[in-house]
VMD Tcl script that draws the C-alpha trace (Angstrom):
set ca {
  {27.41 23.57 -22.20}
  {28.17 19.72 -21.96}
  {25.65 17.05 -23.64}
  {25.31 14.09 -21.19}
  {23.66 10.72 -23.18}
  {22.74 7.98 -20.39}
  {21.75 4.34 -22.04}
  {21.90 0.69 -20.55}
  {18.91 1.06 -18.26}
  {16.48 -1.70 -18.23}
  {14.65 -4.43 -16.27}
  {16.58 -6.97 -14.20}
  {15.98 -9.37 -11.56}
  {16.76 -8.92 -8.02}
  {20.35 -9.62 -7.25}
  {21.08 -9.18 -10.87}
  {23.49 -6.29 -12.66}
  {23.55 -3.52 -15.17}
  {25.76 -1.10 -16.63}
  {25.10 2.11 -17.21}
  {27.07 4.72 -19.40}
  {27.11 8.43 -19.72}
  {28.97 10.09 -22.63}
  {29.69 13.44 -22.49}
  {30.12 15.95 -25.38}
  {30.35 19.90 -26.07}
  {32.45 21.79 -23.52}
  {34.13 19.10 -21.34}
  {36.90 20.99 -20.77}
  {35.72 22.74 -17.94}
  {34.01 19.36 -16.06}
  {35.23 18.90 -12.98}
  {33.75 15.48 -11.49}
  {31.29 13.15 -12.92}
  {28.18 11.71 -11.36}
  {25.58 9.37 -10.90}
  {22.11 10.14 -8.97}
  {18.82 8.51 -9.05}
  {15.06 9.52 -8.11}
  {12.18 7.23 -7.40}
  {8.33 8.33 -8.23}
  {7.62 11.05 -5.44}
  {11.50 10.69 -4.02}
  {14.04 13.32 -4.38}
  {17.14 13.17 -6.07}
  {19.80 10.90 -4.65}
  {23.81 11.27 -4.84}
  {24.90 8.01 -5.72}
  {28.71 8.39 -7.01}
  {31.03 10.60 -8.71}
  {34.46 10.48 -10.24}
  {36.99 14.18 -10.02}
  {39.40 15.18 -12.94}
  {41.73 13.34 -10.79}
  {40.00 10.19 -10.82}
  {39.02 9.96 -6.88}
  {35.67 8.36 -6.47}
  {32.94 8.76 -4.13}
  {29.79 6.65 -2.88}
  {26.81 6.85 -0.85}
  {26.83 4.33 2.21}
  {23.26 2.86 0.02}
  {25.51 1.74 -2.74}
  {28.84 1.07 -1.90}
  {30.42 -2.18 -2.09}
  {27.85 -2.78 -4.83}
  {28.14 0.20 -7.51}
  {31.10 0.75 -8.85}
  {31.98 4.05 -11.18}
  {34.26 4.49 -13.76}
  {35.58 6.27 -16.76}
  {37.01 5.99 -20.15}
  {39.09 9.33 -21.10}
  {39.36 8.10 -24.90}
  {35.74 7.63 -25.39}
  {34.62 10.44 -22.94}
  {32.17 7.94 -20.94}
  {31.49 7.44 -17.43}
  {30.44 4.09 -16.48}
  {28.28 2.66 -12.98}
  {28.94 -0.95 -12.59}
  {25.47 -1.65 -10.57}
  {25.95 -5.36 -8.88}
  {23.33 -7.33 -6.28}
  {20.36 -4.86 -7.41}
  {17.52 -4.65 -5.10}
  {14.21 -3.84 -5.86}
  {14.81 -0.72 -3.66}
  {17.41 -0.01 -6.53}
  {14.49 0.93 -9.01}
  {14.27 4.45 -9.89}
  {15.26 6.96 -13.19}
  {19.19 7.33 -13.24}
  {20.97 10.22 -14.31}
  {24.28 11.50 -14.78}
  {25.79 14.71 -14.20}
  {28.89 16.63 -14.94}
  {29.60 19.53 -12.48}
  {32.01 22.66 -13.56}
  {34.46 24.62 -12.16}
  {32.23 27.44 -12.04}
  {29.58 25.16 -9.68}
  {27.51 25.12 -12.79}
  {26.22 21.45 -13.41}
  {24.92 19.59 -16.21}
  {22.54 16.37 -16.54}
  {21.23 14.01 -19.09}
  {17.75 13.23 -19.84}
  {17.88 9.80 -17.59}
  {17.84 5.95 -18.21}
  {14.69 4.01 -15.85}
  {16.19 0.87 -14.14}
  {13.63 -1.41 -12.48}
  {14.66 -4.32 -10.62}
  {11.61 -6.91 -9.83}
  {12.11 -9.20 -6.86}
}
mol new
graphics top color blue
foreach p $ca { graphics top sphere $p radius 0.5 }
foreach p [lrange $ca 0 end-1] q [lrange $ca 1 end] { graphics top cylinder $p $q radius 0.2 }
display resetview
């Protein structure tokens, strides 16, 4: 089982940015991408971006050219650049780590709310 630790959430004006970081611990030697979803009160939960073993990325069309994710190997931490946040960007963030045996982990979630 992998431990997934979100922080940097917080409250930020519209067209402002945040970072948020995941850091993953326990078995991470079976992860095979690294993700980023969000959920609104009453909303399901949204794909937002993920990063392979390989290091190919993925977006949804709602966040791309404005989120950007990324990773640091030596400190086991995935990163989302969020840029240009909208108050449509406000929801509970979460990351996720997803296994080679379509098992998939998450953390317990950072809130981001944007005011306009």
């Amino acid at each position: 089982q992998v431990q997934l630790v979100e922080s940097g959430g917080g409250l930020v004006q519209a067209g402002g940015s945040l970072r948020l970081a995941c850091v993953a611990s326990g078995s991470i030697f079976s992860i095979n991408a690294m993700g980023w979803y969000r959920q609104a009160p009453g909303k399901q939960r949204d794909f937002l971006a993920a990063i392979t073993r390989g290091g190919s990325t993925t977006y949804a069309d709602s966040v791309k050219g404005r989120f950007t994710i990324s990773r640091d190997n030596t400190k086991m931490t995935v990163y989302l650049q969020m840029n240009s946040l909208k108050p449509e960007d406000t929801a509970a963030y979460y990351c996720s780590a997803s296994h080679s045996d379509n098992r998939r982990d998450w953390g317990q979630g950072t809130q981001v709310t944007v005011s306009s």
